[in-house]
N, C-alpha and C positions, 0 to 999 in steps of 0.2 A: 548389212549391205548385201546385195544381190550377187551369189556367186555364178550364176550362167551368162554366159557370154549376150552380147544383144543378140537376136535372133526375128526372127520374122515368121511367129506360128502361125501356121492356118486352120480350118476345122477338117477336122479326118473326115473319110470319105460318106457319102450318102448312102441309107440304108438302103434297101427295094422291097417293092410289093407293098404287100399289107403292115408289116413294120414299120415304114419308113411314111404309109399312111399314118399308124397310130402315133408314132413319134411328132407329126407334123399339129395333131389337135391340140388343140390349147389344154392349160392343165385342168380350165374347169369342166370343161368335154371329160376330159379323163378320166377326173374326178365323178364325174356324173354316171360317168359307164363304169367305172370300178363298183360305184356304191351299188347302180342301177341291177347288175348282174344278179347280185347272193338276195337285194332287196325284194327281187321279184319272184325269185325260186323262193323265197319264204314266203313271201304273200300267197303264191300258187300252194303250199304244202298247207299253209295255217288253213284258207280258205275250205281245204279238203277234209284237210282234220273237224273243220267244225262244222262242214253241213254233217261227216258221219255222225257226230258226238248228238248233235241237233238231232238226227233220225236215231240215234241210242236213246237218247232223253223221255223223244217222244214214247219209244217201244216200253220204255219201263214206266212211263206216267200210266200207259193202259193196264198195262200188268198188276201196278200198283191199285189201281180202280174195280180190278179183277177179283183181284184179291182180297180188297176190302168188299168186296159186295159178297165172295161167296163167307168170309168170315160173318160177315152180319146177317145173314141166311142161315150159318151153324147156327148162331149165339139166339135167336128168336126160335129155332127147334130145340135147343138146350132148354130155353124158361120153360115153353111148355112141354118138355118130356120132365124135367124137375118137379113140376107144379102137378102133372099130374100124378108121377110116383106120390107124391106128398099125398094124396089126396087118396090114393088106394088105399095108403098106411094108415088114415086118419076113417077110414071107413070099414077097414079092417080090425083094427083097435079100438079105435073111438075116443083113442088118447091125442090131447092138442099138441102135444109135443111136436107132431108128424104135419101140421100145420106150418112149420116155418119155411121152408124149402117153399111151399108155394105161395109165403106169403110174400118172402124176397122174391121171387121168379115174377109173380104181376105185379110188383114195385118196381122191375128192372124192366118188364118186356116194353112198356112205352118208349122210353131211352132207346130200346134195340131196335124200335120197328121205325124211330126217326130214322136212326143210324141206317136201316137198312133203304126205305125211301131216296135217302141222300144218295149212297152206295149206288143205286137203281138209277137213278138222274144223270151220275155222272159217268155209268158206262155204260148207258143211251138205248140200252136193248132189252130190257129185261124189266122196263118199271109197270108193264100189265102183270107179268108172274110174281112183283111184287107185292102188288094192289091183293094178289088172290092169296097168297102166305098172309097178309096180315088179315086178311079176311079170315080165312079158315083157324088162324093163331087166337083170335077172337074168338068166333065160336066153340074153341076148346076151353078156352077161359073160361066163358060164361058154360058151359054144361060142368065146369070143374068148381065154381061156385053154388049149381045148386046140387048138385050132388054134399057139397058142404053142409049147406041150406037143412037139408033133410037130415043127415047124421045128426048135427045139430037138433032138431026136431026129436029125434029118438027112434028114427025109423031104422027097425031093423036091417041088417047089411044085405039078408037074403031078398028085401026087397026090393035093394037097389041092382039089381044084377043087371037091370034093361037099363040103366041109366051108365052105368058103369060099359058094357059090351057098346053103347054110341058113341060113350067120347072115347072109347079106344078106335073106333071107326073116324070118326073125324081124326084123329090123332096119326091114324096110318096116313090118313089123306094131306095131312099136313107136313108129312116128311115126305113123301110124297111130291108134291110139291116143290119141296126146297130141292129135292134130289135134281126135277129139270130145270130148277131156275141157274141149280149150278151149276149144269153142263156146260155152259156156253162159258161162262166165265175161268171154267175151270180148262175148256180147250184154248182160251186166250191166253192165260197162263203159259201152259206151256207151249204156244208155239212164237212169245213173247220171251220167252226163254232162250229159244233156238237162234231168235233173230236176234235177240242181244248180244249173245255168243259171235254169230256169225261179224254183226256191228264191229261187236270189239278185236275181233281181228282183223278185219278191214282198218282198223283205228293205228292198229298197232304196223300193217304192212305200211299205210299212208306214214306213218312216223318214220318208218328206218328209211323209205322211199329219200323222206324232205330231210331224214340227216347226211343220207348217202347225196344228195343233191346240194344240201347244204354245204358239205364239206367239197362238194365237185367245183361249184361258185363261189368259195371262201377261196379256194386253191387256185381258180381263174382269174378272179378279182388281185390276188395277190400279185400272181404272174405280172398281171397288168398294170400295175402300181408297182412292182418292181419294176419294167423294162420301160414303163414308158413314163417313171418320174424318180421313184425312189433311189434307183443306181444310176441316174443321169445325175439327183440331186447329190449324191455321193461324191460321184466323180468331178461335180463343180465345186464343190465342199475342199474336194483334195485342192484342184486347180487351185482356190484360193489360198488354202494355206499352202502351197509351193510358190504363189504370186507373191505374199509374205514371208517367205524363207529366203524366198530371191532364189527359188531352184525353178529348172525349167517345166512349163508345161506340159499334158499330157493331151494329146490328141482328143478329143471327142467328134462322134457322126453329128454331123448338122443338123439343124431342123428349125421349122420356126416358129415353134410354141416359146412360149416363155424362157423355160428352161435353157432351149436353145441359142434364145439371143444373152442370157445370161453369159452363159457360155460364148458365144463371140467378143460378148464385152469384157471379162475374164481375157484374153487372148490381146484385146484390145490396149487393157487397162497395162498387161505384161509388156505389149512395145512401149504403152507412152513411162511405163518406170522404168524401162528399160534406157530410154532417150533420155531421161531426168537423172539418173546415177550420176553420169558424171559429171551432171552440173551442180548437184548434190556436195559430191564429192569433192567437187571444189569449193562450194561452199562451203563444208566441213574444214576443208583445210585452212582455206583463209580463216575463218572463226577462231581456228587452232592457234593461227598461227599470233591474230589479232589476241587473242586472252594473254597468251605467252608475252605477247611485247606487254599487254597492259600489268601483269603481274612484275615482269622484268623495271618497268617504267615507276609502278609503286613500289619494289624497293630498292631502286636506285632513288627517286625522289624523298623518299621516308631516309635513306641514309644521307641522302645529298644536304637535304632541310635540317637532318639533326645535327651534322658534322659542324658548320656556323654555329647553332645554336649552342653547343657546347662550350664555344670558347666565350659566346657573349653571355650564357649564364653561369658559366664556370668563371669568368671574373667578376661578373658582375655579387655571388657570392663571396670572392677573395675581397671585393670591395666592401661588405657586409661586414667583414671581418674585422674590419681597419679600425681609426679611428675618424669617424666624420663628424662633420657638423651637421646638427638636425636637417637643416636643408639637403646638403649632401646624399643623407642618408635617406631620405623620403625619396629622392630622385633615382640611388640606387635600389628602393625599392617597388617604386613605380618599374624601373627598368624588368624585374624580377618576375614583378606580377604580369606585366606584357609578353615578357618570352614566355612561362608555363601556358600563360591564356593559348599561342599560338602553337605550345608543342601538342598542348589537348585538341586542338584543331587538326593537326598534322595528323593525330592518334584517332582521333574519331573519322575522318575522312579514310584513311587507312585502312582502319576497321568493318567498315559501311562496303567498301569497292573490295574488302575479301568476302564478305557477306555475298555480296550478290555473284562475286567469280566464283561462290563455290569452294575457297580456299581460305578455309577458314572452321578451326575445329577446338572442343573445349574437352575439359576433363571433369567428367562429372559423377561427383559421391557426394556421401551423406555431408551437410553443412548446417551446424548452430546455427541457427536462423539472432538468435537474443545478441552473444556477443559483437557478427556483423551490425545489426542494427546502431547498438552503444557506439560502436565505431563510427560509424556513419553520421551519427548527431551528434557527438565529441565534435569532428570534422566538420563540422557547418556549424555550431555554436559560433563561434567568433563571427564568421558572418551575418550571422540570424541575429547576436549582437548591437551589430553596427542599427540595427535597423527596429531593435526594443521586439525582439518577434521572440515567442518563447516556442521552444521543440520538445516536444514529450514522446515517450511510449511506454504504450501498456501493451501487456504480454504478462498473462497468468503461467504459462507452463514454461517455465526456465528449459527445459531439458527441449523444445521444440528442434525438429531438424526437417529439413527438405534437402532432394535431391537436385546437385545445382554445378556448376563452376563458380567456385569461391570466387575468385576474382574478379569474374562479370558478373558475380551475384551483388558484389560490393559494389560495384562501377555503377549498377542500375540504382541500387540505392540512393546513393548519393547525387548522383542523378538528378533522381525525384525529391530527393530533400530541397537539393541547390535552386532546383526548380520552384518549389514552394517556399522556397527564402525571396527566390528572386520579384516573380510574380505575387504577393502578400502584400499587405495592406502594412503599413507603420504601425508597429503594436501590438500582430496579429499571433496567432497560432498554429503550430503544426502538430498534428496527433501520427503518431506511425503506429499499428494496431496491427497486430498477426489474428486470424482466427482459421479453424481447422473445420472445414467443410465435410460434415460427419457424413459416412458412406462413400466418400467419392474419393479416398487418401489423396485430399490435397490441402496446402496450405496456403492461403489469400494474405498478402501483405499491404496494406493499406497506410498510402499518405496521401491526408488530407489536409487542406490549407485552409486560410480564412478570407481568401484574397478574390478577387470581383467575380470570378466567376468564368465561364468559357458557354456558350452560347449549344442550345441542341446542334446546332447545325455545323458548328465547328469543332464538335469534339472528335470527331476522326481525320480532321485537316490536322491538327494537331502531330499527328505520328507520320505527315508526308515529309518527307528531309526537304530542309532549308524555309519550311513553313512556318511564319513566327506569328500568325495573325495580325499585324499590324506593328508588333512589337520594334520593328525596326527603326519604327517612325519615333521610338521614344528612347531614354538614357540608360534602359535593360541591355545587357549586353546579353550576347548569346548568337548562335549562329541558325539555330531550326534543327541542328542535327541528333541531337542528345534524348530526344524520345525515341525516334524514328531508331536508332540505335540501340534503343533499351528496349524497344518493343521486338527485336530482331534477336537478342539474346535471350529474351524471355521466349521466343519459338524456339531457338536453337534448344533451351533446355528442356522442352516438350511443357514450355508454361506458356502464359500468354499474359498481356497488359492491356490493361483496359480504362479508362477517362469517364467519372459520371461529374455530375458539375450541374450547380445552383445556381442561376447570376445574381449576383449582388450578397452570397454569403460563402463561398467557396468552390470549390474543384477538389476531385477525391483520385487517385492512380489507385489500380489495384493493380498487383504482380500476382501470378496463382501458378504454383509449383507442384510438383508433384512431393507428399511428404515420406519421407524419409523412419528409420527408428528413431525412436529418442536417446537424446545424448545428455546428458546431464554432469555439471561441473566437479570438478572435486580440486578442492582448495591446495593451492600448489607453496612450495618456500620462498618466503622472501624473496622478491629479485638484488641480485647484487649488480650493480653499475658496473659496466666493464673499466677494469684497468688503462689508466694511459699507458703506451709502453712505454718502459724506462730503457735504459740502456741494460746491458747481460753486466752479471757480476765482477766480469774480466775487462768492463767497460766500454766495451764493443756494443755498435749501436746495428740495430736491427735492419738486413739488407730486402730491400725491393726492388726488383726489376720490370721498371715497364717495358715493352714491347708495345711500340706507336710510332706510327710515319709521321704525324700528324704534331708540328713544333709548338703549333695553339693547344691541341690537348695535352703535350706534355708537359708544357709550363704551368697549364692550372695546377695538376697537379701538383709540380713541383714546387710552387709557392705556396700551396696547401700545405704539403709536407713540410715547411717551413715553423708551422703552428708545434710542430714534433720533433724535439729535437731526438729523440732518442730513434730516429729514423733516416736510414740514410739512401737516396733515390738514385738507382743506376738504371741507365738509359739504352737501349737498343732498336733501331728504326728498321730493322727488317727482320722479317723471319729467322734467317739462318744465324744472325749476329746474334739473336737471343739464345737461341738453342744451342750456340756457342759457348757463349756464356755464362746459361745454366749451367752447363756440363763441367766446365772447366772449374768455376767458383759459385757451390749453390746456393741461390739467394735464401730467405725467409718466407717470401712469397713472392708468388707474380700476377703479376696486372699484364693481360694481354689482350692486344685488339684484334677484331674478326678481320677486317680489312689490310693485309700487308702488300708492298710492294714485287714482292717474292713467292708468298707462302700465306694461304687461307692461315685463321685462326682457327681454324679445329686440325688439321695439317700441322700447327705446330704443337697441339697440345696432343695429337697424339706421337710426334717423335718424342715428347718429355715425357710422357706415359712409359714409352717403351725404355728411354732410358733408366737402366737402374739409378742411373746419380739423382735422378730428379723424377722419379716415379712417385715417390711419398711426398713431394712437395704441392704444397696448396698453390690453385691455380686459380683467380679472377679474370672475369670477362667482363671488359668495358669496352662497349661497343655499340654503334648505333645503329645496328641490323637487333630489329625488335620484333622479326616474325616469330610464333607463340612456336610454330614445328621449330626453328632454329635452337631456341631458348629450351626446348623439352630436349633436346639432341641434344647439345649443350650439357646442359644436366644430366643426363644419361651416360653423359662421358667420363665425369666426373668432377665438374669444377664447383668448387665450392661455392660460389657465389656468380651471379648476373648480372650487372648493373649496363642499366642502356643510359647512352647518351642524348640530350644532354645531363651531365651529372650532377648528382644533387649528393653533394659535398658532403653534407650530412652523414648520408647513408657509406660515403665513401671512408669518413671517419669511423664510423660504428664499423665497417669490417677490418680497418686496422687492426685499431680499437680491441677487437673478439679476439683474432688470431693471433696479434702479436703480441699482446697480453697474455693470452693462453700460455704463449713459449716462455716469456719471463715467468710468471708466476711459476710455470712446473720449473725452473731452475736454481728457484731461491729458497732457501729454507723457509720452514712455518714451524711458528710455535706452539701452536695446536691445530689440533682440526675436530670438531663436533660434527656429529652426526646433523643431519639436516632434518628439520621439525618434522614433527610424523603427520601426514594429508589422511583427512576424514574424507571417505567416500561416501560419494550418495549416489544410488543404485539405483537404475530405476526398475520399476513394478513389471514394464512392460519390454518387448527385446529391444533391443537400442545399435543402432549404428557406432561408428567411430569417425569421427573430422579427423581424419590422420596428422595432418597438417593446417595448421592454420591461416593458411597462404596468404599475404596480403594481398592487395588487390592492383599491384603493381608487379612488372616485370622480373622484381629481385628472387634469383630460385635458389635452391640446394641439391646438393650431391642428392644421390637416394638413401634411406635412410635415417637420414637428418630428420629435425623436425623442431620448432617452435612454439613457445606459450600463444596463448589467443591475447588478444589486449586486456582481456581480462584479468589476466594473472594464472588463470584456472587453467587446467590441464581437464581434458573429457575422459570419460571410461564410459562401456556398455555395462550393461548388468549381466553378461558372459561374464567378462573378467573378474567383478564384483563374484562370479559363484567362483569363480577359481583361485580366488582369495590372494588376488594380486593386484596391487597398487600402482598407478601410474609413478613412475620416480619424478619429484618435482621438477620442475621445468624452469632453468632461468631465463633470464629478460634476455640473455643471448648467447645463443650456442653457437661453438662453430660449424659452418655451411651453410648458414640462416642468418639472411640483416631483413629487418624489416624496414619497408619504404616509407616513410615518413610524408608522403605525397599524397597526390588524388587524382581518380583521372575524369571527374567533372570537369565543370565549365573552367574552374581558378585552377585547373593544370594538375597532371598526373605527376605520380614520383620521376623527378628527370634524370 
């Protein structure tokens, strides 16, 4: 929400001059002249640097041409001063030895006198004084060949002396020669030297010139791009996030470049949120206020719908009881099957409208994927039954676990079973098939049917609440809600559901979970049936006190209790009567409702908490407020056991049954007592979670603590405990603080 008052900003005041020029150009002007600045002072530096470099290039290509011409002018006076020492030595001796030097020297002089030609050519001034070095190179030659000529011959050395004093005359005349051919070349050299020199300083002023210029245009360009976009764009940046924060605006000068009108529309945007708050705000409120009636309205109607129902399935079970005639008894079980049909209706609609308010939350840890599943097609066998449909699964790794809410893990299941019972052909098949989706830790739960099929096009109609594809038209019962519901629990638990489907050979659901360690069973003692309770030793029969406003709930009971004789039903319809008389005479246990005329039921169960006369006394809740936060609070307080209404009589005998069995048996003597059978662990290889609790997939909870066998019989251990060389202690079929719900909360009705 916007904490500044409404207000009515305007744009701060206008720049002047040349500023309020530049601020007015649009951003691509300004862009254009930021970049234009540093772009042209480089263009002007580079431009300069490379005609110098150009006029350095050229001064050293002559130099270079200089150079080569006066070297190939030495190397052509080098063969023939070589060639002719040869030739003194070889006319002074007369030994051939002194022949080589000039027989390499006119092997090599053609090669030189190219090289020198070329030389000559290409620095354009000297190829006459070439033409005459190769001339005169020549006629040294050739007077140095016959001077050979004649030694050869046998002519004495003292005759060669006129031959000998010519070609030392040609010979002066040919260094000679070379001395002014390389004058010129040799004063290009160095005054090619001077001017390179001078180039590359020039090269190097132009450089510092274009970085000093460069960094002057880098520094301008900057300015410019700061003032007249960068810290305008800053300062619009802020404006918005303060327009977002809901704090007041900051002034900025006007202008009308872009940025500008940014900024007025910023200013703009800040009255019309400002106008809209508190219609906002009203709108908030009402929203608030409207969630709150709807949540108030779901569980007053979820307790209003249970409280009837209780008394018509809470007799209608006393009637179950009885003795009837087959007729009779088909009628009271027609009756039966109608009211769970409509409590699972009441529970699913419930569920669905806390989904979507937000209000609505699970507890989620490691869960044996294998013994839920067994559960879940035990629980639809009789069904699947009536209809010759056979339910399998296969699952290789017993020890499987995924991260889930037991309860709505269960609830989806069964779900999808009831679904593929209902929708299957007469005769058909159902496969439930886990596999573990290697790299990804999750695990895919697949049931699949054998039944007509669902069409491409309606496989995601399928998961809209109340959408049954046609099915309504036909004798399936069902409501549309019970996918759209699983598919909502499988998000909650960060899974998802998904529908692939053949027509005319089946439809497949998958659930995909996140997996979990593995848990793996270890075989637990015998279960022992709980005790009826009998009456105490001293003959005294075992005291209950309900606490219930409500005449129709207390009569179920009480004529249930009837089945028991060794129990005796004492009655209080308010708050304070009970806590009365707890205090005064304390019972065995108490049944106490959430709804009193006087005093909540957690209000009462925490004055008997506080009481020392009734602080150790076991407390039941039977009550038809079945929010999961209630029922967890509930439990956290301490009560042994949860039962929502309507009651499912069953479940209300098994906690008798537990606790007040418990108390007789500890008071009677025993004739022996054995040890309980020793449990083989099986460990698994890899780390393993723990199902702390095997929760069923109904309402009924335990104290903390507590804890129950799975329907399997088995008790779980990690293979931590396995290294710590500690044994789960066997687990019987029923502990005190734990009733398992003998229910479902599919389509044929949750534990009631």
């Amino acid at each position: 929400m916007r904490s500044a008052k409404p207000h009515a900003l305007r744009p701060g005041k206008a720049a002047s001059g040349v500023r309020q020029w530049w601020l007015d150009r649009t951003v691509r002007t300004k862009g254009l002249i930021v970049v234009a600045v540093p772009l042209l002072t480089l263009i002007a530096v580079t431009v300069a640097s490379l005609m110098l470099q150009g006029k350095e290039q050229r001064q050293r290509t002559t130099s270079r041409a200089a150079f080569a011409l006066t070297t190939a002018a030495d190397q052509v006076a080098a063969d023939a001063v070589n060639a002719e020492t040869a030739i003194r030595g070889y006319v002074a001796t007369g030994s051939p030895v002194f022949l080589g030097p000039y027989l390499e020297a006119r092997s090599r002089l053609p090669a030189d006198l190219a090289a020198l030609h070329a030389s000559a050519a290409a620095e354009g001034t000297t190829q006459a004084a070439a033409r005459q070095v190769s001339a005169t190179a020549g006629q040294v030659m050739t007077e140095l060949a016959r001077l050979r000529a004649e030694v050869s011959a046998g002519i004495p050395a003292r005759s060669l002396r006129a031959g000998l004093l010519a070609s030392k005359a040609t010979m002066d005349t040919l260094q000679a020669q070379v001395t002014r051919m390389n004058a010129v070349p040799t004063a290009v050299r160095l005054n090619g030297s001077t001017a390179i020199g001078r180039l590359e300083s020039a090269i190097d002023v132009v450089s510092a010139i274009g970085l000093a210029l460069g960094l002057l245009a880098g520094v301008a360009g900057a300015a410019l791009f700061a003032t007249g976009i960068s810290r305008r764009v800053v300062a619009a940046a802020a404006n918005a996030g303060r327009l977002g924060a809901g704090e007041a605006l900051v002034p900025v000068p006007g202008a009308r470049d872009e940025i500008g009108r940014l900024a007025a529309a910023l200013i703009r945007a800040d009255g019309l949120l400002t106008t809209r708050e508190a219609e906002l705000t009203e709108a908030r409120d009402e929203a608030l206020r409207a969630t709150q009636a709807k949540n108030a309205f779901l569980s007053s109607t979820s307790h209003e719908l249970r409280t009837p129902l209780n008394s018509v399935l809470g007799f209608t079970q006393l009637l179950q009881l009885s003795d009837l005639s087959p007729e009779d008894r088909d009628g009271v079980d027609r009756i039966l099957t109608a009211g769970r049909h409509l409590l699972a209706l009441i529970n699913e609609l419930v569920d669905i409208a806390r989904i979507e308010s937000g209000d609505f939350s699970l507890s989620v840890e490691p869960v044996s994927v294998l013994p839920l599943i067994r559960e879940a097609c035990q629980l639809m066998e009789p069904l699947a039954a009536q209809r010759g449909i056979t339910i399998r699964h296969e699952q290789e790794d017993p020890g499987l676990a995924v991260r889930a809410d037991r309860q709505r893990l269960s609830q989806v299941l069964v779900n999808l079973i009831s679904n593929a019972v209902k929708y299957n052909r007469e005769g058909g098949t159902i496969t439930v098939s886990c596999q573990v989706t290697a790299g990804a830790g999750q695990v895919s739960i697949t049931v699949a049917d054998t039944g007509p099929g669902i069409s491409a096009g309606d496989l995601e109609r399928v998961f809209v609440p109340f959408e049954r594809l046609g099915a309504e038209q036909t004798a399936i019962e069902g409501t549309g809600i019970g996918l759209p519901l699983a598919r909502a629990f499988a998000e909650a638990m960060s899974g998802k559901l998904t529908a692939s489907s053949v027509p005319g050979q089946g439809s497949a659901f998958t659930l995909t979970l996140p997996r979990s360690q593995d848990m793996y069973p270890v075989p637990s003692a015998p279960s022992v049936p709980p005790l009826m309770p009998a009456a105490r030793p001293d003959g005294t029969r075992h005291r209950v006190l309900y606490i219930e406003d409500n005449p129709a709930n207390i009569e179920v009971v009480s004529r249930f209790l009837r089945t028991r004789p060794g129990i005796v039903l004492e009655r209080a319809t308010t708050g304070r009567a009970g806590l009365e008389q707890a205090v005064q005479n304390p019972p065995d246990l108490i049944l106490l409702d959430m709804h009193l005329p006087d005093l909540r039921g957690d209000e009462v169960l925490q004055r008997l908490k506080a009481e020392p006369a009734t602080a150790a006394l076991p407390i039941a809740i039977l009550s038809a407020e079945a929010a999961p936060a209630i029922i967890r609070r509930m439990r956290d307080n301490g009560v042994i056991s949860y039962l929502t209404k309507p009651l499912n009589l069953t479940e209300l005998g098994q906690l008798l049954d537990t606790h007040l069995a418990a108390g007789t048996a500890e008071s009677l003597p025993t004739a022996s007592a054995e040890p309980p059978p020793s449990t083989e662990l099986i460990a698994s290889t890899e780390p393993a979670g723990r199902d702390g609790t095997a929760a069923s997939p109904h309402p009924a909870v335990s104290p903390p603590g507590t804890s129950m066998a799975p329907a399997s019989g088995v008790a779980f251990e990690t293979s931590e405990e396995a290294d710590a060389g500690g044994a789960p202690a066997p687990a019987p079929a029923h502990r005190p603080g734990r009733v398992r719900r003998s229910g479902s909360t599919s389509k044929t009705g949750p534990g009631t």
